[in-house]
C-alpha positions as CSV (number, residue, x, y, z in Angstrom):
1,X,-32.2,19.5,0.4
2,X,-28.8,17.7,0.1
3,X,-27.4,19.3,-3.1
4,X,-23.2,18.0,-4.2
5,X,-21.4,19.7,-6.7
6,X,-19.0,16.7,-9.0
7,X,-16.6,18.2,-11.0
8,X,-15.8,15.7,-14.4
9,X,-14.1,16.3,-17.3
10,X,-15.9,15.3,-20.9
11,X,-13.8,13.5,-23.6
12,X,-13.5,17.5,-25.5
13,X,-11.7,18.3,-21.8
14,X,-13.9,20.6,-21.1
15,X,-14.8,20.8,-17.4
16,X,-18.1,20.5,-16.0
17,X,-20.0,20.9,-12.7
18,X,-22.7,18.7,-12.0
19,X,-25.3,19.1,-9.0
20,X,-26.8,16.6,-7.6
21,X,-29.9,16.4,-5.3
22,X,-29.5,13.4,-3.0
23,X,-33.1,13.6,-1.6
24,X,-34.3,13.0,-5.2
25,X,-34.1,9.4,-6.6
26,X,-33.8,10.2,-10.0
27,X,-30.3,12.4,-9.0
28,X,-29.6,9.7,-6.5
29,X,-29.4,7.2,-9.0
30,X,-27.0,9.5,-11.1
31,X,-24.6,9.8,-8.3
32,X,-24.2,6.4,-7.7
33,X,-23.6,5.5,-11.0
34,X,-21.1,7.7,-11.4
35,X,-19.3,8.0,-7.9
36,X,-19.0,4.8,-6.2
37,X,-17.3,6.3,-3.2
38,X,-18.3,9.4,-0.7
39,X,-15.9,12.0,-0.2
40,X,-14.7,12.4,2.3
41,X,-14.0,9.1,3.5
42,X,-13.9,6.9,1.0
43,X,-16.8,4.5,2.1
44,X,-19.1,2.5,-0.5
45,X,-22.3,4.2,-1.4
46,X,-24.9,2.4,-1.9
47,X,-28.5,2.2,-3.4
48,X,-31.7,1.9,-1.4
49,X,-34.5,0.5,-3.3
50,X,-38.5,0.9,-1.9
51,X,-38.6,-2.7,-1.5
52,X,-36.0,-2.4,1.4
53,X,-33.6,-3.9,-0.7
54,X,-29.9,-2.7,-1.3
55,X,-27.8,-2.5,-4.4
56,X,-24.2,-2.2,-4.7
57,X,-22.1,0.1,-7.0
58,X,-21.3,-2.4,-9.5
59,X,-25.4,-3.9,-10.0
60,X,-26.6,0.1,-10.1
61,X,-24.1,0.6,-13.0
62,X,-24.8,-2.5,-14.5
63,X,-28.9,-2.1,-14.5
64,X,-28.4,2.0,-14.7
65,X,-31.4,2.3,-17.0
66,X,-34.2,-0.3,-15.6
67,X,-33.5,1.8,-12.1
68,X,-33.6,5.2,-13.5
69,X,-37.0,4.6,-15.8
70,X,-38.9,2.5,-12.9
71,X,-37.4,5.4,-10.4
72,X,-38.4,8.3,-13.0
73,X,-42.1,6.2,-13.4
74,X,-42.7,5.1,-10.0
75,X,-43.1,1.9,-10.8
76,X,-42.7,-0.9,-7.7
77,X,-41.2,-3.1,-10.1
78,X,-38.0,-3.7,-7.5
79,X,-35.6,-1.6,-9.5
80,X,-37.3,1.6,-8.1
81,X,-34.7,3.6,-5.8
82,X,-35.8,5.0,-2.6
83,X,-32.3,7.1,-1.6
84,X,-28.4,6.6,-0.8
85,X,-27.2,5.6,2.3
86,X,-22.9,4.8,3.5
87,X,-22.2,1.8,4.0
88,X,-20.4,1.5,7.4
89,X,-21.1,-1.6,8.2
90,X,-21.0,-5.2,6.4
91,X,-24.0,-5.7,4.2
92,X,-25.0,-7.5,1.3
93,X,-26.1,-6.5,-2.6
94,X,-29.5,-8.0,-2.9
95,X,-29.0,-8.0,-6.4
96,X,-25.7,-10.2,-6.8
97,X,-25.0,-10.9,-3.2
98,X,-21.4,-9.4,-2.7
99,X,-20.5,-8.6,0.7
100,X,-19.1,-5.1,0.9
């Protein structure tokens, strides 16, 4: 089990940990949308969907809630997330086609 730890603060200024499970979709999807960049390192996360498909950092934000309740209900819709992965090489969204 990959588990992170993100600290954030809420708009009281409280501070908050949240974990994260990155071999579970439903958490994977909640990283990305929130932290478009691994630490360390700096490189791009990005979204794996089951269709093979890839989804930038802007697209997951953008369609957050059609990926989380296809991902939560299994659904092979194309919005249903498979996992995380770097991106270390050129690729491109499948949703709107930006080369990262």
């Amino acid at each position: 089990m990959r588990t992170i730890e993100t600290y954030d603060q809420n708009s009281a200024g409280i501070w908050r940990t949240r974990k994260f499970d990155l071999d579970n979709p439903v958490d994977a999807v909640r990283y990305i949308a929130r932290n478009p960049y691994a630490w360390p390192g700096g490189y791009d996360i990005i979204l794996i969907m089951n269709d093979g498909g890839i989804l930038c950092n802007d697209c997951v934000k953008n369609n957050y809630r059609d990926i989380l309740f296809d991902t939560k209900n299994k659904w092979s819709t194309g919005w249903d997330a498979a996992g995380i992965d770097y991106e270390l090489e050129e690729s491109f969204c499948s949703h709107c086609e930006k080369i990262d």
